[in-house]
N, C-alpha and C positions, 0 to 999 in steps of 0.2 A: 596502580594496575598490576595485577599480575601477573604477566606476560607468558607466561609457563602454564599458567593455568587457560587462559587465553588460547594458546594454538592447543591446546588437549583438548578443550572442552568443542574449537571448528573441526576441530581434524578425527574427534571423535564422530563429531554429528555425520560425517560425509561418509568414513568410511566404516562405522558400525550402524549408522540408522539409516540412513540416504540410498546409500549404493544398495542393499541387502532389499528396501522394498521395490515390489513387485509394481510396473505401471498401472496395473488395473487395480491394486490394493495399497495406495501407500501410505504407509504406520504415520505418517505427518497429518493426513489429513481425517481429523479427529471428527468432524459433523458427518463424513461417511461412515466411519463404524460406530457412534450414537446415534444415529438416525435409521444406522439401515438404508442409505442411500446409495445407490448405484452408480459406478464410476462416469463419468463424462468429462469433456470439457469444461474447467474455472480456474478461476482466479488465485485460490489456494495453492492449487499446486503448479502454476505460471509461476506465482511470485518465489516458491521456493526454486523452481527451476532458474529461474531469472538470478537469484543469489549463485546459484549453480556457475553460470554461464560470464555473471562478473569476475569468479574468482580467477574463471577460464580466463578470462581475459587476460588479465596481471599474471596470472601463474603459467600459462601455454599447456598445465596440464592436461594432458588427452583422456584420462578418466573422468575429468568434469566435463567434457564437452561429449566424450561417446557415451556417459550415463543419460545424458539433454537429450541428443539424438533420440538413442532408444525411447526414453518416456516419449518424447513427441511425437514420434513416427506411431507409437502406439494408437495417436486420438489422430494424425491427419496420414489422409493417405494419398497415394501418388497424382492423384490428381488435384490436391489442395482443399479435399473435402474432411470438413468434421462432423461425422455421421452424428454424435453425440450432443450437435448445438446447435440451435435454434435461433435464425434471424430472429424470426419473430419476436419472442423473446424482448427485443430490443434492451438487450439487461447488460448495462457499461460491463459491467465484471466481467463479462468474456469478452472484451477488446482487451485486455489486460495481457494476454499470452503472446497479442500479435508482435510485441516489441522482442521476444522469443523471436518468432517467424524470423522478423528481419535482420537478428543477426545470424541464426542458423541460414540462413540463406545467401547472407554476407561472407560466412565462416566459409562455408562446404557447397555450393551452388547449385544445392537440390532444387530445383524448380519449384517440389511440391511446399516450399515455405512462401516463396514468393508469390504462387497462385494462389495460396490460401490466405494469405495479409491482404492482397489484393480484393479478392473478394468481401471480405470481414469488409473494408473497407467502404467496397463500393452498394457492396446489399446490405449491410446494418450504418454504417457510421454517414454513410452518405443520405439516411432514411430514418435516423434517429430522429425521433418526436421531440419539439421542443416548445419548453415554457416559453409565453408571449416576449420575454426579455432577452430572448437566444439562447438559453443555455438550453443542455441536454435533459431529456425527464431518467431518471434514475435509472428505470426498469417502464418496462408497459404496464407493469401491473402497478407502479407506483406513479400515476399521470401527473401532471403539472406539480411531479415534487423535483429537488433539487437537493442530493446530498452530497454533500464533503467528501464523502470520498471515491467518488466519480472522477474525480480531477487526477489521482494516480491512474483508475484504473484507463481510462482512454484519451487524457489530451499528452501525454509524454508519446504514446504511440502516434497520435497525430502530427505532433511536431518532426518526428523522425521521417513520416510520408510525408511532409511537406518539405522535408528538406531532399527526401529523395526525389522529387518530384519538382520541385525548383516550384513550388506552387504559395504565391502568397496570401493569397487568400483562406489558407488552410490556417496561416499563423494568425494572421488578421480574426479569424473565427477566434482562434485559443485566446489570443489578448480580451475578446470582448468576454468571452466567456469567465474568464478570469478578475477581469474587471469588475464584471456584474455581481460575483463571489463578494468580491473586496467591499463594491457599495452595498449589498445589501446582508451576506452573513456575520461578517468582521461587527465586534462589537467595539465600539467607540472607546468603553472605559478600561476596558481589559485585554484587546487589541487581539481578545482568540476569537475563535469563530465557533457558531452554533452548528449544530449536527445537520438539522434539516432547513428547507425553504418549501413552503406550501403554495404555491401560487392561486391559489382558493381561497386559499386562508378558513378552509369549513371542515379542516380534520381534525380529530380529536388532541392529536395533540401539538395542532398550530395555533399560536398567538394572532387571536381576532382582529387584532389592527396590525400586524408585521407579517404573520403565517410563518411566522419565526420557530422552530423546535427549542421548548423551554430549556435545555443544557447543552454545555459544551463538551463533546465526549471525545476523550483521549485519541483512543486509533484513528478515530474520524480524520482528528486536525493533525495527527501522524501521515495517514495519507497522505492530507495537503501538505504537509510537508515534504517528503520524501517526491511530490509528483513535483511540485515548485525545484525543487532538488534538482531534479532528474532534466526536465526542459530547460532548466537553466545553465547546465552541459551542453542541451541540444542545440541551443539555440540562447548562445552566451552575449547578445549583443544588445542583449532586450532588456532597456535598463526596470521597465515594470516590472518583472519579473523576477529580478533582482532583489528590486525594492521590495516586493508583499514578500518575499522570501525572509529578507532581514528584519523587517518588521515584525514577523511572524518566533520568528527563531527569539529574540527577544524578548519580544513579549511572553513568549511558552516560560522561558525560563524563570521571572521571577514566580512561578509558579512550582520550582523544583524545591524539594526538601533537602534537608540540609543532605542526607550522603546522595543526591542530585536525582532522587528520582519523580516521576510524576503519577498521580491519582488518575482513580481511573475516572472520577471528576475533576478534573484537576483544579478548577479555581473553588471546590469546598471541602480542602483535605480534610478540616474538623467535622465531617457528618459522618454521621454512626454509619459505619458498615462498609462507609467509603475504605478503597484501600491501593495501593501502590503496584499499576499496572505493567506488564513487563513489555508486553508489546508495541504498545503507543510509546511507551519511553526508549523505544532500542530504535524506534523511526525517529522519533525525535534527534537522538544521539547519531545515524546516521547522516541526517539532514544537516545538523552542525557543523558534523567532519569536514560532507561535502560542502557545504558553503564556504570554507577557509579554503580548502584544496581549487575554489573555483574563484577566488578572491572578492567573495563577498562580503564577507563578515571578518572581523578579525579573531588572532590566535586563541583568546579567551574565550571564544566559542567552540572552541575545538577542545580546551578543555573542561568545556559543559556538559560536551560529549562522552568527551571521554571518563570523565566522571558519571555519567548516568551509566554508563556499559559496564565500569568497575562495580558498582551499587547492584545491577544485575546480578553481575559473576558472584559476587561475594554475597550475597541475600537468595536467589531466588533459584541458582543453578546447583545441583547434585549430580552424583553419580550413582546409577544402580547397574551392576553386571556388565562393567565397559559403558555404558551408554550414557549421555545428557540426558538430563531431567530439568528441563526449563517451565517454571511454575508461573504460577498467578495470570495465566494468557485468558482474559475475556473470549471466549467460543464466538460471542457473534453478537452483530447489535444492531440495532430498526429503528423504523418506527411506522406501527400504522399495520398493515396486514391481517393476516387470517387473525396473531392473536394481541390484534387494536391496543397494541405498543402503545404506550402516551407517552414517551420519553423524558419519564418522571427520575427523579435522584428514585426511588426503589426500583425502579424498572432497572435501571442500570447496575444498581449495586448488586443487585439480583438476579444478573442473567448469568447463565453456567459458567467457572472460570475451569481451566483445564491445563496439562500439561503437554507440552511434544507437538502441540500444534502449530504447523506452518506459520501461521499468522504470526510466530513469536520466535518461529527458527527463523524464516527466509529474511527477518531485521537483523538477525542477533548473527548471519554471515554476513549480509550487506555491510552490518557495520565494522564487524571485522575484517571485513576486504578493503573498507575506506581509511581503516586504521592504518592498515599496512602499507596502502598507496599514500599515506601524510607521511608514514616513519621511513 
């Protein structure tokens, strides 16, 4: 690892790309200026904020925490509203920011964090539509499906309201839901997990007798990893938790290439066009850290870690004009919608990859922050 290159390449991201954008335009989040999409409430730029607020944590520096501030005071306002988001909606990705809420509320005791986690809480999480087996449906517009990476964006938040809340029925929910993950997406022979769950089993591209999504895609089972991660902090006493975590984190790995990194299919690195994704590999490598730092796994998983993070830096990371250039980040991935995804190896190989996108920064500090808290 090169450690030198390592704090240049965080300490550049923060304070030549991070700090510099604007709340309402920021240079991370890449599907708002190729789409032309208009800023609101997501997940994008939660989870970079949320790398933000880890660092804060370890470091006490008050520029990570009063950049958090400003971005967030931008989308809620003093009364805990986010003009910009949609119950309705019912789409996991915007519970995602609330684990924000409650530490900016922790931090500074603005009320307007606590009124607005509260609400998310009690009008979407408490009204989220669910497949017949308990879990959560993805989004409304995506009904009786169930995908992978649902589990970062709203049960780590829900474990933290159940602990502030001394509520156990709240964890009792996340066990089952987690559970039902394990018996039905976890594949037997290869111990990763598929993208989607159909509870129809009549979408294009669900498995007629499983409603299984045909592959296993990289960020997806990053998510799961990193949210198995994160709850398992929260709520350290839960040995299931524990268990799909280590299981998970193992199994990922004999699927790394020799300088440790993973495909953005990861169990078919020989298929044409397949290639070595940056973002699903830097959750993975943060997930590792944290499962040694949380003594789940042992040290040789930390450095599985730390070898996929070196394989980053040294392959995929550049500099132009002061600034990170972090490449090969997959923009985005489905299945099913307006444009009827079949979550085929082309579909996947084939969806836009990009540079500087959140999705690929807010891992590549996570994981540098978890590095720093093992060293």
């Amino acid at each position: 690892m090169n450690i030198n290159f390592l704090h240049k390449t965080a300490e550049s991201y923060i304070n030549n790309f991070i700090f510099p954008s604007e709340p309402l335009k920021p240079m991370w989040n890449r599907e708002n200026f190729i789409f032309g999409k208009k800023a609101k409430w997501n997940y994008i730029d939660n989870c970079l904020i949320r790398s933000l607020l880890m660092m804060y944590d370890r470091t006490k520096n008050s520029n990570l925490l009063d950049y958090s501030v400003k971005f967030i005071n931008t989308y809620v306002d003093e009364n805990g509203n986010i003009p910009t988001m949609n119950i309705k909606d019912f789409n996991l990705d915007n519970i995602c920011g609330c684990r924000n809420l409650v530490y900016l509320f922790k931090i500074t005791k603005d009320s307007r964090y606590e009124k607005a986690y509260e609400k998310i809480f009690i009008n979407q999480t408490e009204n989220q539509p669910r497949l017949k087996c308990g879990n959560f449906w993805h989004k409304a517009v995506y009904p009786y499906q169930l995908w992978l990476d649902g589990v970062y964006m709203a049960l780590p938040f829900m474990a933290e309201y159940a602990v502030i809340h001394e509520n156990m029925n709240i964890i009792h929910d996340i066990e089952k839901q987690l559970k039902n993950i394990y018996n039905i997406m976890r594949d037997s022979n290869t111990g990763l997990y598929y993208h989607g769950y159909d509870e129809t089993k009549s979408l294009v591209w669900a498995d007629k007798n499983t409603g299984l999504s045909p592959n296993f895609w990289l960020r997806s089972i990053g998510w799961l990893c990193a949210g198995l991660a994160d709850i398992c902090e929260i709520l350290p006493e839960y040995d299931f938790f524990r268990d799909m975590l280590s299981d998970l984190l193992y199994s990922l790995e004999k699927f790394t290439d020799s300088d440790g990194m993973l495909y953005q299919l990861p169990a078919k690195p020989e298929l044409k066009g397949n290639y070595r994704e940056t973002s699903g590999t830097l959750l993975f490598a943060y997930s590792c850290m944290k499962s040694v730092r949380l003594n789940i796994c042992d040290d040789d998983i930390f450095q599985t870690g730390e070898k996929a993070l070196s394989a980053v830096l040294n392959n995929y990371t550049r500099f132009e004009n002061n600034i990170p250039v972090l490449e090969n980040i997959c923009l985005m991935g489905g299945l099913g919608g307006s444009q009827n995804r079949d979550g085929s190896d082309e579909y996947y190989i084939h969806e836009k990859t990009v540079e500087n996108d959140a999705k690929g920064i807010a891992p590549f500090l996570m994981v540098y922050n978890e590095y720093l808290l093992k060293k």
